[in-house]
DRENPA-3360 file (N, C-alpha, C; in nm, 2 decimals, always signed):
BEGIN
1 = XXXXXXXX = -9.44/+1.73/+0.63/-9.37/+1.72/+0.76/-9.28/+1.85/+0.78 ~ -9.30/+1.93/+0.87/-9.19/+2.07/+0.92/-9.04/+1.99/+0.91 ~ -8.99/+2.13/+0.89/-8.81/+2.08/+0.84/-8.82/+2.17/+1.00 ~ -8.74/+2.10/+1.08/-8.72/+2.16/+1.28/-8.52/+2.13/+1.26 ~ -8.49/+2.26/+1.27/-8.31/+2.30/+1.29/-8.30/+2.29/+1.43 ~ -8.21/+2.21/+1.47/-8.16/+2.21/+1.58/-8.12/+2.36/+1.68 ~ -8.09/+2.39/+1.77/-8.07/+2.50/+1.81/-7.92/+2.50/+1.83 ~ -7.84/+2.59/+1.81/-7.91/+2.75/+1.76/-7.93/+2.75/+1.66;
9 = XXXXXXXX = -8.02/+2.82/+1.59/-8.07/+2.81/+1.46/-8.04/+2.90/+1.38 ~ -7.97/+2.83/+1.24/-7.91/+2.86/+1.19/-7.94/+3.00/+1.09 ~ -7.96/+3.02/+0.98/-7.99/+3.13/+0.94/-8.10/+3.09/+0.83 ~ -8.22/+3.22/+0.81/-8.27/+3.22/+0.65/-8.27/+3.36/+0.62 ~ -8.21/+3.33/+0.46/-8.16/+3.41/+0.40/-8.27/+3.43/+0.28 ~ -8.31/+3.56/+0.26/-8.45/+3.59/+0.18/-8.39/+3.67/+0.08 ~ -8.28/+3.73/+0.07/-8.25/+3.83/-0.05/-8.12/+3.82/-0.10 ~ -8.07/+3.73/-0.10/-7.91/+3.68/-0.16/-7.91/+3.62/-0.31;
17 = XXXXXXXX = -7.83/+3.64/-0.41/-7.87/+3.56/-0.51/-7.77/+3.49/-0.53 ~ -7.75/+3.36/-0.59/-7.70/+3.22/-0.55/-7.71/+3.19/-0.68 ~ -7.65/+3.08/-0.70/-7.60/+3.00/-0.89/-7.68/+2.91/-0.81 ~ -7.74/+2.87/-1.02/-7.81/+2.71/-1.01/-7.72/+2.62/-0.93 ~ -7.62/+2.60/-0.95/-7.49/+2.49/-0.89/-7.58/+2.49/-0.79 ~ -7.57/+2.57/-0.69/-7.64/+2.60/-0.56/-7.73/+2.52/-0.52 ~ -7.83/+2.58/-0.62/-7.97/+2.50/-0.61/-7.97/+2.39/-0.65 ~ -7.89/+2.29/-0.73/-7.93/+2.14/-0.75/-7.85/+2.13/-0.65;
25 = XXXXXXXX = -7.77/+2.14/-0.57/-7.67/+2.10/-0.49/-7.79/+2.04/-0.36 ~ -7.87/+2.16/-0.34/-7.97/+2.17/-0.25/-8.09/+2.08/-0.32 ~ -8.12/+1.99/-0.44/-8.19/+1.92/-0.49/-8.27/+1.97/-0.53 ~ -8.29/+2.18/-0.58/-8.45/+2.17/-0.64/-8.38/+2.20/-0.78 ~ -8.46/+2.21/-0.88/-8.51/+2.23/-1.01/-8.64/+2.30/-0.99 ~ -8.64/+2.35/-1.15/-8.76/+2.43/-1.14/-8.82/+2.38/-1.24 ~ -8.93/+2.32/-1.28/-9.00/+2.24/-1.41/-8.84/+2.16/-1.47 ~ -8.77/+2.10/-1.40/-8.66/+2.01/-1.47/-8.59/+2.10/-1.56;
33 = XXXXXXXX = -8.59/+2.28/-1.57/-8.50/+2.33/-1.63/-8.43/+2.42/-1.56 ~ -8.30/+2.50/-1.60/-8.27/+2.57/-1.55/-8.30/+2.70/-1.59 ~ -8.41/+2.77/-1.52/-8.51/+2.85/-1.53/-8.44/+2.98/-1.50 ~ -8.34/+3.09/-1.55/-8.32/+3.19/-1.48/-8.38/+3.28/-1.42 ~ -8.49/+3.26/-1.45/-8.60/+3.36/-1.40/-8.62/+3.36/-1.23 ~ -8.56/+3.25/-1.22/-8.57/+3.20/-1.02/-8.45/+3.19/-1.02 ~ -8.38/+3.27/-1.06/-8.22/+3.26/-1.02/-8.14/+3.31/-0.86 ~ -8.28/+3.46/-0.85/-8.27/+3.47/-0.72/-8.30/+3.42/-0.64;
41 = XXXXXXXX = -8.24/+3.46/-0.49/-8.34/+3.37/-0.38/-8.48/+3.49/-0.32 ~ -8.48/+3.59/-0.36/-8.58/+3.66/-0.33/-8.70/+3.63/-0.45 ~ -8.64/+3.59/-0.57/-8.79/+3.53/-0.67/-8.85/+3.42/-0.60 ~ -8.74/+3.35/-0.53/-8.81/+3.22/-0.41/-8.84/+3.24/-0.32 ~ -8.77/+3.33/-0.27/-8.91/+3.38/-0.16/-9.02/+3.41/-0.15 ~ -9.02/+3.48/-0.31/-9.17/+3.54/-0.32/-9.28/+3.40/-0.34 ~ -9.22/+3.30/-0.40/-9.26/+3.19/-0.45/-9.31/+3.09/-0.26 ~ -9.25/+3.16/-0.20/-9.24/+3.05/-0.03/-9.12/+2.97/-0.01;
49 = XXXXXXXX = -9.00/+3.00/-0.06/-8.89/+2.93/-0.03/-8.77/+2.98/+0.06 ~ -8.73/+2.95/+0.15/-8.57/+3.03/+0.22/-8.50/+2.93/+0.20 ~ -8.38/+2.99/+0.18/-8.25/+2.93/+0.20/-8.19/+2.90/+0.34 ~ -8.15/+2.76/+0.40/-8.12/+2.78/+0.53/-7.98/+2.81/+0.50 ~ -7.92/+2.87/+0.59/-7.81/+2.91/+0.60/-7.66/+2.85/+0.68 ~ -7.59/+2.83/+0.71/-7.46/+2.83/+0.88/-7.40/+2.96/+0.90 ~ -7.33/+2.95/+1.01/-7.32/+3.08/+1.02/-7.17/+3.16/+0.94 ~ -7.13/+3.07/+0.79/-7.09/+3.08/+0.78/-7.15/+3.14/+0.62;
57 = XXXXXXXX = -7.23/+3.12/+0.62/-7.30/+3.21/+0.47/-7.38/+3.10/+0.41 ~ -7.27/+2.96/+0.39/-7.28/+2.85/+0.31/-7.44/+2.80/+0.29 ~ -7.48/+2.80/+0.21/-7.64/+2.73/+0.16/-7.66/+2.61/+0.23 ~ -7.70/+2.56/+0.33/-7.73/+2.42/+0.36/-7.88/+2.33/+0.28 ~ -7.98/+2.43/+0.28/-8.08/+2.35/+0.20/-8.19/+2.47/+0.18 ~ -8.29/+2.42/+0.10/-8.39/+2.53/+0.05/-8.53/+2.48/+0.05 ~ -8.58/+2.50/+0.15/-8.73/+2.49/+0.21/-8.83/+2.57/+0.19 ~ -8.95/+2.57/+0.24/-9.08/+2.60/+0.19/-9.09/+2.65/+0.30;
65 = XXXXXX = -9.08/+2.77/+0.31/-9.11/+2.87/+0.40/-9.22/+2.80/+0.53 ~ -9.35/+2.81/+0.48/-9.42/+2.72/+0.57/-9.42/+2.58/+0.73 ~ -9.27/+2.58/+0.59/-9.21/+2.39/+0.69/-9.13/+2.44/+0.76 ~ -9.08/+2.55/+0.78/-8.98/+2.60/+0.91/-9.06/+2.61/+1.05 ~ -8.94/+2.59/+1.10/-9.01/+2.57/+1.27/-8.89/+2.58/+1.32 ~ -8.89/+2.69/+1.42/-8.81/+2.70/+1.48/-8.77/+2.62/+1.65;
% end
């Protein structure tokens, strides 16, 4: 099912790097470990993932590129 942001739509962020905190915060794991190797959010990108953003920087959640819809 597409992840659809309400308008205005908020931000995705492809090149910022972010703490695990972050990311479980946001619910992923990576094989159940804490993998530094996807520490960035540009290793996730490459992988198909954006960070959605507010317009205030803050991480709101981390999707699969694909499932965005604007």
């Amino acid at each position: 099912m597409d992840v659809i942001f309400p308008e205005p739509i908020l931000g995705i962020m492809e090149s910022e790097t972010y703490s695990w905190d972050e990311m479980e915060r946001c619910g992923w794991t990576y094989q159940g470990t804490k993998n530094q190797n996807l520490e960035t959010l540009e290793l996730w990108n490459q992988l198909g993932f954006v960070a959605v953003v507010n317009l205030d920087g803050k991480i709101l959640s981390i999707e699969e590129k694909s499932k965005i819809t604007r």
